[in-house]
C-alpha positions as CSV (number, residue, x, y, z in Angstrom):
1,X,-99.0,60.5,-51.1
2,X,-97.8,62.5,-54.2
3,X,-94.1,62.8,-55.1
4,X,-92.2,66.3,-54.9
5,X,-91.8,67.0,-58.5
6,X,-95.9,66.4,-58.7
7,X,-96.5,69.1,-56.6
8,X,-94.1,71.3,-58.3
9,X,-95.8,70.0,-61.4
10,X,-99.3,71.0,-59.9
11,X,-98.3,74.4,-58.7
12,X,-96.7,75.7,-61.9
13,X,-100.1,74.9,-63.7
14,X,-101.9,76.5,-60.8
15,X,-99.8,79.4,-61.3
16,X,-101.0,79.5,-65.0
17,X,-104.0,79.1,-64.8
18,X,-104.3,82.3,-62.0
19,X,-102.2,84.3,-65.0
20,X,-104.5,83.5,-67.1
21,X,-107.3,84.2,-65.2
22,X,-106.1,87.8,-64.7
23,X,-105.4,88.4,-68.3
24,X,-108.7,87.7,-70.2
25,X,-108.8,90.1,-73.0
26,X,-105.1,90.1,-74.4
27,X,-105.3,86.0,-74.3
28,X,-108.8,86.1,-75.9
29,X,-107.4,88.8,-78.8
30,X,-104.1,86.4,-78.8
31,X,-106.3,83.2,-79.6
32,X,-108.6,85.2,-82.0
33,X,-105.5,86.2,-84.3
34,X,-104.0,82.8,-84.3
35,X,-107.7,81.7,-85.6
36,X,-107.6,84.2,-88.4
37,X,-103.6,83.1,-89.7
38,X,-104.1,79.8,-88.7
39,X,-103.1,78.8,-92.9
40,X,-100.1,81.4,-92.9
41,X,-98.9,79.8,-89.9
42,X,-98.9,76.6,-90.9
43,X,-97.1,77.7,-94.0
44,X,-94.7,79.9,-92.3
45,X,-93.8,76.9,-90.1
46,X,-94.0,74.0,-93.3
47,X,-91.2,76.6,-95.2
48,X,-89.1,76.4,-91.9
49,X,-89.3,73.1,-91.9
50,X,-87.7,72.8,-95.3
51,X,-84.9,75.2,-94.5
52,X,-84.3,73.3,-91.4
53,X,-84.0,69.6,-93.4
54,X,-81.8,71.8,-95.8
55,X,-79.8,73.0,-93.3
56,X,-79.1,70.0,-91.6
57,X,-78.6,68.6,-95.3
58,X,-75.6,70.9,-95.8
59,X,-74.2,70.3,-92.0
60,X,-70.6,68.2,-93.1
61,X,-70.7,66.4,-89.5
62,X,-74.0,64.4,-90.6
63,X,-71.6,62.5,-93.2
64,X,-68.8,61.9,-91.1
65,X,-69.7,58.9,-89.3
66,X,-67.3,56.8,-86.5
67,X,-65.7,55.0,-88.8
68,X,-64.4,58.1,-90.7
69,X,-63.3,59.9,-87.0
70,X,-61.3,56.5,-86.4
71,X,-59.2,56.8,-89.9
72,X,-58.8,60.7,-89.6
73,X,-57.4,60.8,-85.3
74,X,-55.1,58.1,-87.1
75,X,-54.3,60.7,-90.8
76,X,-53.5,64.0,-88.4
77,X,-51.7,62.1,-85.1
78,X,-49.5,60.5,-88.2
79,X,-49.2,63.3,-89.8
80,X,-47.9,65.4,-86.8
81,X,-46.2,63.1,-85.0
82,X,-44.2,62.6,-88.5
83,X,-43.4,66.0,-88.5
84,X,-42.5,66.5,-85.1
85,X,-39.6,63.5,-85.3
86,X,-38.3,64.8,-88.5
87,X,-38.2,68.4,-87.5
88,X,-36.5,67.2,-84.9
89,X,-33.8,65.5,-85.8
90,X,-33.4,68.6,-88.7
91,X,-32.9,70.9,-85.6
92,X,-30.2,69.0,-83.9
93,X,-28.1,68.4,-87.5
94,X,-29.0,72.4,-87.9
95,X,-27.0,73.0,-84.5
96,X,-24.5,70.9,-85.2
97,X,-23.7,72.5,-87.9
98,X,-23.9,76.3,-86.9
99,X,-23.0,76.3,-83.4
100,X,-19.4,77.2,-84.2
101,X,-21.2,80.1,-86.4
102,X,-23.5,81.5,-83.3
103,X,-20.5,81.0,-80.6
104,X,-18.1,83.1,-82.9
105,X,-20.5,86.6,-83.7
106,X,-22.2,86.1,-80.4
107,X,-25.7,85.3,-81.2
108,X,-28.0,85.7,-78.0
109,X,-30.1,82.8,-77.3
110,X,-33.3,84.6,-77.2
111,X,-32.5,85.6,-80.7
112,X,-31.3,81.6,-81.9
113,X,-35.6,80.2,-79.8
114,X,-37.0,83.0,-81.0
115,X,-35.9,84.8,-84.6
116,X,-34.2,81.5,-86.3
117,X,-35.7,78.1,-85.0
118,X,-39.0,79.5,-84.5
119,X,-39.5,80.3,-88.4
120,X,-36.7,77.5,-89.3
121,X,-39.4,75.0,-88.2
122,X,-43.3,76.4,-89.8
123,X,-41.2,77.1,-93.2
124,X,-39.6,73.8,-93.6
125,X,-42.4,71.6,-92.3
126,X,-44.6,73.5,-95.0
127,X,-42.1,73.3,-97.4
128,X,-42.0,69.1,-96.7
129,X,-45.6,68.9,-96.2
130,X,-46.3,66.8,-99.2
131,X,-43.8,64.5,-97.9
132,X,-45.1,64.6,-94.4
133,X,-48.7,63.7,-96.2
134,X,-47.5,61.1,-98.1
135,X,-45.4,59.0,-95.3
136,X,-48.0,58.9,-92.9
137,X,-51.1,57.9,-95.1
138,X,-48.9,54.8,-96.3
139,X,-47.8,54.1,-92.3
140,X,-51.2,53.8,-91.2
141,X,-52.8,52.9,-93.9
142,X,-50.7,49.7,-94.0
143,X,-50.7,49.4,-90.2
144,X,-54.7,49.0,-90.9
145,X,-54.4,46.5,-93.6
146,X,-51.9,44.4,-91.9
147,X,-54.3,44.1,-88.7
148,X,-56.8,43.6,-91.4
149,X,-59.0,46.5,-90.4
150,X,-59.4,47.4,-94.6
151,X,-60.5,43.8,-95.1
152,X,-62.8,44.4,-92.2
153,X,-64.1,47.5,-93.3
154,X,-64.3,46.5,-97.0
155,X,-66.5,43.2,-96.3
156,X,-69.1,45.3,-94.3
157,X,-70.0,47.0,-97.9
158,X,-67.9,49.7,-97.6
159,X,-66.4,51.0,-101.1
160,X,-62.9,51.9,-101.8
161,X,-64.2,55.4,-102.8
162,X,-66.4,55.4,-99.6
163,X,-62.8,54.4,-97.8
164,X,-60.9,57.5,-98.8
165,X,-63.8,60.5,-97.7
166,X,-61.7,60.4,-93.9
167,X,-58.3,60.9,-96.6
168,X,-59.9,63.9,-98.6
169,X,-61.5,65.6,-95.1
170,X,-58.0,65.6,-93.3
171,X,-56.3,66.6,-96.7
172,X,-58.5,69.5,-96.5
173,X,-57.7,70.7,-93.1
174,X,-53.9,69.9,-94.1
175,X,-54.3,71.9,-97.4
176,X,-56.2,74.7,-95.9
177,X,-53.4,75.1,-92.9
178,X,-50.6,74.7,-95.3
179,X,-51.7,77.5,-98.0
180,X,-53.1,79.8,-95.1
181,X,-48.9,79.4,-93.3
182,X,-46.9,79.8,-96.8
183,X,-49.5,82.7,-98.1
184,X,-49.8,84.8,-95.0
185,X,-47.6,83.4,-92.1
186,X,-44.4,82.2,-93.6
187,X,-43.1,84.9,-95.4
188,X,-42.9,87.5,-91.7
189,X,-40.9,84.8,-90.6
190,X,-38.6,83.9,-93.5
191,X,-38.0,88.4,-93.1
192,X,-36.8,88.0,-89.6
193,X,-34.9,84.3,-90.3
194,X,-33.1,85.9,-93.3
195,X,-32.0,89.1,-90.9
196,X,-30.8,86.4,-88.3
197,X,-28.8,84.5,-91.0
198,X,-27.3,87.8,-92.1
199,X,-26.1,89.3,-88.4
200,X,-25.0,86.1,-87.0
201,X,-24.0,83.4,-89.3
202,X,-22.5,86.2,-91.7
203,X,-24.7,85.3,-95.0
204,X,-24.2,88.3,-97.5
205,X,-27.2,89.8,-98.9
206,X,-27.2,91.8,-101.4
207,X,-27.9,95.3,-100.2
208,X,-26.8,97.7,-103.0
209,X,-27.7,98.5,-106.8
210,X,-26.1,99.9,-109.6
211,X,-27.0,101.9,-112.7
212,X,-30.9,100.9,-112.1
213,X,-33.3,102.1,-114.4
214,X,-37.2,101.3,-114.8
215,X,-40.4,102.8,-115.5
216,X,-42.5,103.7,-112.5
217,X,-45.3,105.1,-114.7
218,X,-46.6,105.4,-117.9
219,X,-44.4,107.3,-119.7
220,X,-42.2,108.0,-116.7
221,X,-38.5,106.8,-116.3
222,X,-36.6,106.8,-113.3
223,X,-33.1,106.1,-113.0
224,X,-30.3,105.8,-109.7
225,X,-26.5,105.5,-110.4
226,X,-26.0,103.5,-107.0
227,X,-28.4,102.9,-104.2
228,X,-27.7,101.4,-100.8
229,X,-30.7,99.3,-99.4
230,X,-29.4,100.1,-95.6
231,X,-29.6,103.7,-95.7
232,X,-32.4,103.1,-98.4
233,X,-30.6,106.2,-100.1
234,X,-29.6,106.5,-103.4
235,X,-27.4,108.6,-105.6
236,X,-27.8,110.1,-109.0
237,X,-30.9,110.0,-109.5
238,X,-32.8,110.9,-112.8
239,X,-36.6,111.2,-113.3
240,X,-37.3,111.5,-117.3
241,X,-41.6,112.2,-118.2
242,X,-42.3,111.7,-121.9
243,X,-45.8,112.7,-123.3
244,X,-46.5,111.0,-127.2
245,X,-42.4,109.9,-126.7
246,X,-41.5,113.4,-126.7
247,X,-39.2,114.1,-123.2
248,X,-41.2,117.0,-121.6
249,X,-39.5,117.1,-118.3
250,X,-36.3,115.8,-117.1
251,X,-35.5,116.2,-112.9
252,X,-32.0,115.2,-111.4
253,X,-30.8,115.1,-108.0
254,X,-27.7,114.4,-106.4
255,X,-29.3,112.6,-103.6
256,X,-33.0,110.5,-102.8
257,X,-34.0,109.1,-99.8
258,X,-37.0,106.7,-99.2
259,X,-39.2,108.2,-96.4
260,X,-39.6,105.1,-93.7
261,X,-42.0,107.2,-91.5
262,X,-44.3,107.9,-93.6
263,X,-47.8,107.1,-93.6
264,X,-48.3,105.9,-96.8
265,X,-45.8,104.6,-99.5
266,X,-43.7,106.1,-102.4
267,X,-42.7,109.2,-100.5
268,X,-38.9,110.5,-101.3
269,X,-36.5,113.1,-100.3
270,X,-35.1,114.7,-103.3
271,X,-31.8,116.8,-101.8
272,X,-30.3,119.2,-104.6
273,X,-32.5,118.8,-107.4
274,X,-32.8,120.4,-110.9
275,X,-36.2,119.8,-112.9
276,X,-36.0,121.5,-117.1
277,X,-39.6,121.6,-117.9
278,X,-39.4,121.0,-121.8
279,X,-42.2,123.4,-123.7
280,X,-40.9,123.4,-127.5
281,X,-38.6,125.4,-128.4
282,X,-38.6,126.9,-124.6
283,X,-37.2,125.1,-121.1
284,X,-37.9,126.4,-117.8
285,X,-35.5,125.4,-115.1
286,X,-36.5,125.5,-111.3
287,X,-34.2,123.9,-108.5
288,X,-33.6,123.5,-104.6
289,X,-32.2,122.1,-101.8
290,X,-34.4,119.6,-100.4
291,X,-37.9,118.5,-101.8
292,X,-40.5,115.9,-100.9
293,X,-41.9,114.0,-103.9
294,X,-44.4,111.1,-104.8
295,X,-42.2,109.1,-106.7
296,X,-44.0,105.2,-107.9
297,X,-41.4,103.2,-106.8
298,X,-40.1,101.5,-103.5
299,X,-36.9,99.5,-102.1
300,X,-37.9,96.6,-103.1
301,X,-38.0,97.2,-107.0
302,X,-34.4,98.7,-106.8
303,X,-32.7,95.7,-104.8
304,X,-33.2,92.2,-105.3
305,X,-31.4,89.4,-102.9
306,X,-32.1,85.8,-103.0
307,X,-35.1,84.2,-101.9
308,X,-36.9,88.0,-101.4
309,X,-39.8,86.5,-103.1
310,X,-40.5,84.0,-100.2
311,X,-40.8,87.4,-97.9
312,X,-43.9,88.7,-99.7
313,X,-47.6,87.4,-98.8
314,X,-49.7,86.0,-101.4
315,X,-51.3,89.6,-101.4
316,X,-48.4,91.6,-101.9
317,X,-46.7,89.2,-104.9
318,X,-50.2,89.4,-106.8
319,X,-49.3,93.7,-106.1
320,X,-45.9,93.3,-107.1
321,X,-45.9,90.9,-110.4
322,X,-48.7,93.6,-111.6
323,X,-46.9,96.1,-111.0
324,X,-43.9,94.8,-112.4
325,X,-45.8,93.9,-115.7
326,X,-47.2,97.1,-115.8
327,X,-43.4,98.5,-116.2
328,X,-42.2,95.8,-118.8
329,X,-39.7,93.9,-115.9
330,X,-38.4,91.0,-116.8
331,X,-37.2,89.8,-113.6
332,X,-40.7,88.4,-112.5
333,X,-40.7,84.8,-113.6
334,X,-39.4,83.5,-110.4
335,X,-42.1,86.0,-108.3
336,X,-44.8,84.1,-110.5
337,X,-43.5,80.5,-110.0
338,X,-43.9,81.3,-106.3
339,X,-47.4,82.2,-106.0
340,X,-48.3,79.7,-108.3
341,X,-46.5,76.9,-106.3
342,X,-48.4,77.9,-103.1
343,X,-51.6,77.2,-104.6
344,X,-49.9,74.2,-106.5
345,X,-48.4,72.4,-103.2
346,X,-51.5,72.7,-101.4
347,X,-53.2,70.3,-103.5
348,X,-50.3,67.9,-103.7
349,X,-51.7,66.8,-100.5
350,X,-55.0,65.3,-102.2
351,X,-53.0,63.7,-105.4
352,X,-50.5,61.9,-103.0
353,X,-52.9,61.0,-100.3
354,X,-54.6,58.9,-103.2
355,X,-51.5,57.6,-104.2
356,X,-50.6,56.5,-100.7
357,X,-53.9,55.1,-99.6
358,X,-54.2,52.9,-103.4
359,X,-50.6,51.6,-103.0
360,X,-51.0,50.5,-99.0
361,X,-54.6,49.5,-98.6
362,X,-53.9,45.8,-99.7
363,X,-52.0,43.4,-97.0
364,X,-49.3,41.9,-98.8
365,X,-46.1,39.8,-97.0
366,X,-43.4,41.5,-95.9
367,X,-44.9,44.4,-93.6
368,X,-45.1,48.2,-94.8
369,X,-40.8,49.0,-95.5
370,X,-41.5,48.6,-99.2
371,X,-44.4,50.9,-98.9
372,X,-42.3,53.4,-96.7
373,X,-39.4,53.0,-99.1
374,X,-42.0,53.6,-102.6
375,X,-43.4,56.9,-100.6
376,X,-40.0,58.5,-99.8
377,X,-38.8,57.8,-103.6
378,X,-42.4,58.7,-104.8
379,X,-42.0,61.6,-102.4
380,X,-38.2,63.0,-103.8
381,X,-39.6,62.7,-106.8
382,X,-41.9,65.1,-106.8
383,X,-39.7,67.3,-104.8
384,X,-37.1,67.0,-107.5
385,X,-39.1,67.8,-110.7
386,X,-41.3,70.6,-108.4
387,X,-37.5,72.1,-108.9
388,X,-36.5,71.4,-112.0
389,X,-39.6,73.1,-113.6
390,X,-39.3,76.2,-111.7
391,X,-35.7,76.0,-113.2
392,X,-36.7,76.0,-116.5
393,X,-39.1,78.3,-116.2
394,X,-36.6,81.1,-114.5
395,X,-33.9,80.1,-117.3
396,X,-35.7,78.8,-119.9
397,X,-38.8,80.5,-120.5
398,X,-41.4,77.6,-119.1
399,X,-44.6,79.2,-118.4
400,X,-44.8,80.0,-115.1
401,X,-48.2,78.6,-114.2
402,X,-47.5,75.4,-116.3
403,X,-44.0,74.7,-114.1
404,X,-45.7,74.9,-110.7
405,X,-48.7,72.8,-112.0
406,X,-46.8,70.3,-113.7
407,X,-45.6,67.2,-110.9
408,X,-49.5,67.7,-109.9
409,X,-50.0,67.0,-113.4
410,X,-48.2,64.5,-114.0
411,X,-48.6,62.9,-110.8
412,X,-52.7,63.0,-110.5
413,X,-52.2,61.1,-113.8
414,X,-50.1,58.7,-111.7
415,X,-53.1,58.6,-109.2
416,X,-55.9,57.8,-111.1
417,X,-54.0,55.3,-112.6
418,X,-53.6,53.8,-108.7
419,X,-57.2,54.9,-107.5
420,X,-58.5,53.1,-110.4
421,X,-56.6,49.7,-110.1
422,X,-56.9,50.0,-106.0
423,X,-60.2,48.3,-105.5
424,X,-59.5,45.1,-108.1
């Protein structure tokens, strides 16, 4: 007696074979072509099959084998769970020391969730990343080698260079994440944390300007007696034009307002203005009441407070040091030591990952507290001259690039030196 699935089997070629009963002349015209290309399908299909073997070539889960998904669930559980304690214990010291602060202007809690601790904790666990990196590639890594997993792993054939691929795959998701938050997320945050810190633990800002003067064109000077960054209103206000450094036009107005609404930017309100249009030996006057002009400039290149250059995106600081150059500002060292330094502390992840896998991989007596204790100083470290450069170049003319790059500098030198004496 046949089985079920051979009488299905039996019917479905039955049912075929009737198809192609009824369909004689488009199968027989169907069988003639593939006769007559019979070569260019067979090379069709051959190039396919090299694209496929070339595809499957550049697929990154082919090279990550079991081994490699052990060591990585153990790099990023680390890693957060690292973050997640410190962070932690930074939030209850952080309300211990401002509750007095929120309890005495009245700070809503929706505001302290939601505006503060919300961005308190993306910008400071980016800003600590590195540290976060290095700490829990030496607490696993010596968790492995004192269960003698390494020495496992190691015997099988497995090279110290083969051992870190798992390290350099999590350092770049970890890298990617951290330069994608501190280029694009961050700095909408750090906009509403600083507003918080300003209404409700009473942090001045600096909100005014005096006697401000800078070019906002090519041979185009503008210039505002005092301007208020809360009204974003200014008063006396000067716009000098100067063709082959002859002054051709001079405008003054008693009042200019930045236009909020508008669609686009560098829209102000000019209120009682005066232009002298200078032709040689003749001027032509012309004034008014109230006038709406396109004027190259914005509130942000009147006012600066500290830390404003943490509130720009990687985007607009590229904008904003050009434009700056282009107008001869030399208040833009400490804009270009911050987008250099988010490129920089991305890869600080990959130099101390090194450094923390080379130091930890061996088992040695006495457990992993004088590995934890040569990652935290290792750590501060590089913390501490990550600072020091950027001082020196705001205050003494270090190169901007050359201060952000210099602790990965210095310290990839410091992990070569490791990676190299790591498998001996």
């Amino acid at each position: 007696m046949k089985s079920y699935s051979k009488i299905r089997k039996h019917r479905r070629v039955y049912k075929a074979r009737r198809w192609a009963s009824q369909h004689p002349a488009w199968l027989h015209r169907l069988v003639a072509w593939i006769a007559a290309h019979t070569l260019v399908l067979q090379t069709v299909l051959k190039w396919m099959g090299r694209r496929l073997s070339i595809m499957k070539r550049l697929n990154p889960f082919r090279y990550i084998k079991r081994i490699d998904w052990y060591i990585i669930k153990k790099f990023i559980g680390t890693y957060v769970f690292s973050i997640l304690l410190i962070i932690s214990i930074s939030i209850v010291f952080d309300v211990n020391e401002n509750l007095a602060k929120f309890t005495q202007y009245h700070a809503p809690l929706h505001a302290i969730v939601f505006d503060y601790y919300a961005n308190f904790v993306p910008y400071f666990a980016n800003l600590f990343s590195a540290l976060f990196v290095f700490i829990a590639v030496i607490y696993f890594t010596s968790k492995l080698a004192g269960n003698s997993e390494i020495i496992a792993m190691l015997a099988t054939g497995i090279s110290f260079k083969r051992l870190l691929r798992p390290y350099m795959i999590s350092c770049v998701l970890i890298s990617g994440l951290s330069y994608y938050l501190s280029a694009y997320v961050i700095p909408h945050g750090t906009v509403i944390r600083q507003n918080f810190e300003t209404m409700y633990k009473n942090k001045k800002k600096n909100t005014s300007a005096e006697n401000v003067q800078l070019q906002v064109a090519q041979g185009v000077i503008a210039y505002i007696q005092h301007y208020d960054n809360n009204l974003k209103k200014g008063y006396g206000f000067c716009l000098d034009k100067f063709e082959n450094k002859k002054l051709v036009s001079h405008l003054t107005a008693m009042e200019v307002q930045y236009d909020t609404i508008s669609d686009s930017k560098y829209h102000w309100k000019l209120r009682n203005w005066k232009v002298r249009q200078l032709k040689g030996l003749r001027e032509h006057i012309t004034s008014g009441d109230e006038k709406d002009s396109l004027i190259m400039m914005e509130p942000t290149d009147l006012v600066y407070s500290k830390g404003q250059q943490e509130t720009f995106t990687s985007p607009e600081l590229h904008d904003y040091i050009s434009k700056q150059i282009d107008r001869g500002s030399s208040n833009v060292v400490q804009y270009q030591v911050e987008y250099h330094k988010r490129i920089a502390s991305s890869f600080a992840s990959f130099i101390l990952t090194i450094i923390g896998a080379s130091l930890s991989s061996r088992k040695r007596k006495g457990g992993m507290g004088m590995y934890l204790g040569i990652g935290l100083g290792l750590s501060f470290a590089y913390i501490m001259l990550q600072t020091v450069s950027a001082t020196f170049a705001i205050n003494a003319g270090f190169p901007p690039i050359l201060a952000a790059w210099m602790p990965n500098i210095i310290f990839a030198i410091v992990a070569w030196f490791c990676y190299f004496k790591a498998p001996n």
